[in-house]
C-alpha positions in Angstrom: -40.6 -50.2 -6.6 -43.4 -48.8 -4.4 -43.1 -45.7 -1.9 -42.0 -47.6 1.1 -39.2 -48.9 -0.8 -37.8 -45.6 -2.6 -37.9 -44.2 0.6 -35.9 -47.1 2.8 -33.4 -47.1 0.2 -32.6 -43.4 -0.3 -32.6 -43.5 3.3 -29.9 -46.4 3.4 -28.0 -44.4 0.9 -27.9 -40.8 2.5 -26.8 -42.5 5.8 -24.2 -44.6 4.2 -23.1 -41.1 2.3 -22.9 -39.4 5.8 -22.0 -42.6 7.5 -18.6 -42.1 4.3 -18.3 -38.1 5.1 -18.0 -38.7 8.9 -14.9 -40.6 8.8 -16.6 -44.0 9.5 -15.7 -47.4 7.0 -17.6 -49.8 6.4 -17.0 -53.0 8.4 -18.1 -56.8 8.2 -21.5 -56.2 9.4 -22.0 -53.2 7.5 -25.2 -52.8 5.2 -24.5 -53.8 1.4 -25.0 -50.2 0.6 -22.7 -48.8 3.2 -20.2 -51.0 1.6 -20.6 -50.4 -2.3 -21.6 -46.3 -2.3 -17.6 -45.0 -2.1 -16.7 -47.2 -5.7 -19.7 -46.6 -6.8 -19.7 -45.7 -10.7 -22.0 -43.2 -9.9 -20.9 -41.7 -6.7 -19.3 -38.4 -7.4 -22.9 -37.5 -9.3 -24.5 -39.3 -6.0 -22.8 -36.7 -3.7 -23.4 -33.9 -6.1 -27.4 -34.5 -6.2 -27.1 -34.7 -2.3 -25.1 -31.5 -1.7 -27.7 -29.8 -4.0 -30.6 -30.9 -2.5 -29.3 -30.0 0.8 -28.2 -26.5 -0.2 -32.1 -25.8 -1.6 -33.2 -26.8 2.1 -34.7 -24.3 3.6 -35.5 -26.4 7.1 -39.2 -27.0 6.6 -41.5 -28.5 4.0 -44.2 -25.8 4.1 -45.7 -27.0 0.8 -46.8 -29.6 -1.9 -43.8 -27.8 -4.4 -41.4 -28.3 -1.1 -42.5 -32.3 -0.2 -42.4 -33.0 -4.5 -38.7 -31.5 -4.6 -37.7 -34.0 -1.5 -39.8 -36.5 -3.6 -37.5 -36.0 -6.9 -34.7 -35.8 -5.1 -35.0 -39.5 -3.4 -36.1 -41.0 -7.1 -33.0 -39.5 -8.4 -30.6 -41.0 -5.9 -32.0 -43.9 -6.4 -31.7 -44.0 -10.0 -28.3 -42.5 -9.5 -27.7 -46.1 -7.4 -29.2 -48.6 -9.4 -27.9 -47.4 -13.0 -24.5 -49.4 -13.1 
């Protein structure tokens, strides 16, 4: 998996998490992701990592330590995802 990739799909999977804490369901049309994340083996440990991460936010990435930490934290939501 290259960069582009580990970023699109943390992407897809912190908006399906937000998309899940809003209220919303996922529908016919709905991403694969969107669909899978709430019975997701892993999904309690998914929200955990997320809640984490954004609690350590502290609204800017002023630094390389900052941009890695955002960096780890896609890689392990990803892993989070794909270890079934």
């Amino acid at each position: 998996m290259d960069e582009n990739e580990l970023i699109e799909l943390s992407d897809e999977i912190i908006e399906s998490l937000t998309q899940l804490v809003l209220g919303k369901t996922p529908g016919f049309l709905s991403n694969s992701i969107f669909k899978k994340l709430a019975t997701h083996p892993n999904f309690n440990e998914i929200k955990k990592c997320y809640s984490e991460f954004i609690n350590s936010f502290n609204g800017a990435y002023k630094d390389a330590t900052e941009l890695k930490k955002l960096s780890d934290f896609r890689y392990k939501i990803v892993e989070l995802y794909q270890s079934t």
